[in-house]
N, C-alpha and C positions, 0 to 999 in steps of 0.2 A: 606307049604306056604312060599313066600318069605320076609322075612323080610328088611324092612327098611335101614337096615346097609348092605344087602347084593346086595342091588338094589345098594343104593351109590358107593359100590366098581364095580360093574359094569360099570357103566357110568364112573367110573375114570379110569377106563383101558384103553381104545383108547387113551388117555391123555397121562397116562403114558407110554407105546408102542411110542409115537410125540417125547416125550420127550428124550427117549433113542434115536431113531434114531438122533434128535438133536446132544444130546451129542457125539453118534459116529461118525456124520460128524464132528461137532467139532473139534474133534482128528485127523480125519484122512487128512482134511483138510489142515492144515499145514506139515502134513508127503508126502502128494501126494505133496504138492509147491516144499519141499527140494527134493524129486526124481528128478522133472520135474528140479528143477536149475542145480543138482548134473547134469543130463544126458544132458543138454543143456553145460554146462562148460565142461564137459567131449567131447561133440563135439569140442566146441567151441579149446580145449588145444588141438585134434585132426590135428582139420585143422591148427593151428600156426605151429603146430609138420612138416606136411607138405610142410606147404610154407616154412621154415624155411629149410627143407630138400632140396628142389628144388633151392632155390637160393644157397642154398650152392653148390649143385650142376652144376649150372649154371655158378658161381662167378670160382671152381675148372677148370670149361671147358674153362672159359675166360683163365685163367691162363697160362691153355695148351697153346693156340692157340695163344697166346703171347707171350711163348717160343719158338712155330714155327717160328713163326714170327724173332725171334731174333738167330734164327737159320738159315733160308734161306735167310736172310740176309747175314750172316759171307758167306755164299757159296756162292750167286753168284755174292758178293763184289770181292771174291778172282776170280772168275772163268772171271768176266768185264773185273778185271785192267789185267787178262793173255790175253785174247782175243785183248784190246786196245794195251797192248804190242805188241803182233806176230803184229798185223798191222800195227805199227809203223815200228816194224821190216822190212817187204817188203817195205813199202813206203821208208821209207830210203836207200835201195838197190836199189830202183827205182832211188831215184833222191837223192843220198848222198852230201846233199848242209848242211851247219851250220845250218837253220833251223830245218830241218829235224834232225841231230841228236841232238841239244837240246830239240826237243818233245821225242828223243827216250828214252835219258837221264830222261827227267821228269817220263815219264809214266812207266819208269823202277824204279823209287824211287816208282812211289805209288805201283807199283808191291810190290813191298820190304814190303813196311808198311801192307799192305795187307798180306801181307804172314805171319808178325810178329803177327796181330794181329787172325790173325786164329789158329796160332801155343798159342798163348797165352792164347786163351780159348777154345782151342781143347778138355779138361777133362773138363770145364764147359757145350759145346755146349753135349759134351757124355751124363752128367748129365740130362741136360734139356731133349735129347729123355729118359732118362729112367725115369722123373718129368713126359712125356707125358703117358707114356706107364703105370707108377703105377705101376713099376718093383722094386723090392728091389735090386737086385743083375745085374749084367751083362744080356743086352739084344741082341735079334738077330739085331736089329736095328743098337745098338750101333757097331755091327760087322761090319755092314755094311761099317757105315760111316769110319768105319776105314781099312776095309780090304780090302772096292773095291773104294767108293767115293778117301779117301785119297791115300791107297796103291798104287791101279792099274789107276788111272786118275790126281790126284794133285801134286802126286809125278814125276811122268815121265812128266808132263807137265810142271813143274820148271824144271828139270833137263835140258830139252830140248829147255825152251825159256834162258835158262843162259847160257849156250852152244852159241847159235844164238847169244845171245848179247855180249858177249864177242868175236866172231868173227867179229860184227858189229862196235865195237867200235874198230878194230885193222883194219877198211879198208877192210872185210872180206864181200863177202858177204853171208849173214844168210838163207838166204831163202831155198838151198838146206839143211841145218840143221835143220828147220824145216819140210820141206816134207821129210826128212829124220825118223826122231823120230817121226812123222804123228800130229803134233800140231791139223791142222783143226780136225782130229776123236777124239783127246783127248778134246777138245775145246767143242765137240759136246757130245762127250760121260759126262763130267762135266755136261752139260745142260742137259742132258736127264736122269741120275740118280738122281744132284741134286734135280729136281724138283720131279720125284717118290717118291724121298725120304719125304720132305717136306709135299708132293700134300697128301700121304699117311697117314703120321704124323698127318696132319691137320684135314684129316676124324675120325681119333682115337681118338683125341684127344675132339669131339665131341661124338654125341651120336648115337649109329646106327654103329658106324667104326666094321668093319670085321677083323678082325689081320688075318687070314689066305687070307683071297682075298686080302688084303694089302702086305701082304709079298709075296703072287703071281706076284702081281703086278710091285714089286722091286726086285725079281730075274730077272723075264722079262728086266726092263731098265737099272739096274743096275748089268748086268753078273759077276761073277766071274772069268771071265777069260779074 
């Protein structure tokens, strides 16, 4: 038979069984909040990680494209004042009056200052392509500017409009010294490398740029020979 005391503990067991589960949510309760904070801040430090990656990314591309900037400037500041020269040049052969060679005078001084200041941040403007490219050491780029922009186009293009202008200014006329050392192709060819070079620069220095279809691109305008 069952006894009294044993009936009691009966009916207290469902009780006690409420009661533990109680206590185990209890527990658990606050261990599940710190999970769910823990894996919400761990998202949450994710995504800053992110954005934090991306503008910096963004802020380095501005960077680039700012030192293109101040790159294709210096070129076709010097490549304008050669071009406004040779023109002064013929105009002046055309009609050698005091007007006319005080404009050839002037635009031969900013020729000058233009030249100075290309020559004077010739290893900076280097820098900056090898700032866009993320180069440590000497790049194909920097050959360029220097082996075909400068060598083979800036260089025989001064040599050639200071030649003209020293004949211009002794009463000479310049013009066949220009068509002579081919100013208008060197005039052109300046414009058509500089801006490969630049135009090219500018896509790399963004996101997506190709360095092999870019250096395709600037053999193509900017020959070596």
């Amino acid at each position: 038979m069952t006894t009294a005391m044993e009936m009691t503990d009966q009916k207290k067991s469902p009780w006690n069984s409420l009661e533990v589960v109680k206590l185990a949510v209890g527990l658990l309760t606050p261990l599940l909040l710190f999970w769910i904070g823990y894996a919400a801040n761990a998202a949450l430090r994710r995504a800053e990680e992110s954005s934090k990656q991306l503008e910096a990314q963004r802020q380095l591309a501005e960077t680039r494209r700012t030192a293109i900037q101040a790159l294709s400037r210096f070129i076709y500041e010097r490549r304008v004042r050669a071009e406004l020269l040779a023109s002064a040049l013929r105009r002046n052969a055309q009609k050698p009056v005091a007007a006319s060679l005080d404009e050839l005078v002037k635009r031969k001084q900013l020729y000058d200052e233009a030249y100075v200041v290309w020559n004077a941040n010739h290893q900076a403007n280097l820098l900056l392509v090898r700032q866009v490219l993320g180069a440590k050491e000497y790049s194909d780029f920097e050959s360029v500017v220097e082996s075909r922009l400068v060598k083979l186009v800036f260089a025989p293009l001064d040599a050639c409009l200071t030649r003209a202008y020293d004949r211009a200014i002794r009463g000479g006329d310049p013009r066949s010294e220009l068509d002579t050392c081919g100013a208008p192709e060197l005039l052109q060819r300046a414009l058509d490398c500089g801006y490969a070079i630049t135009d090219e620069l500018f896509k790399l220095a963004g996101a997506g740029g190709d360095a092999e279809q870019a250096r395709s691109i600037v053999d193509e305008r900017c020959p070596a020979d």
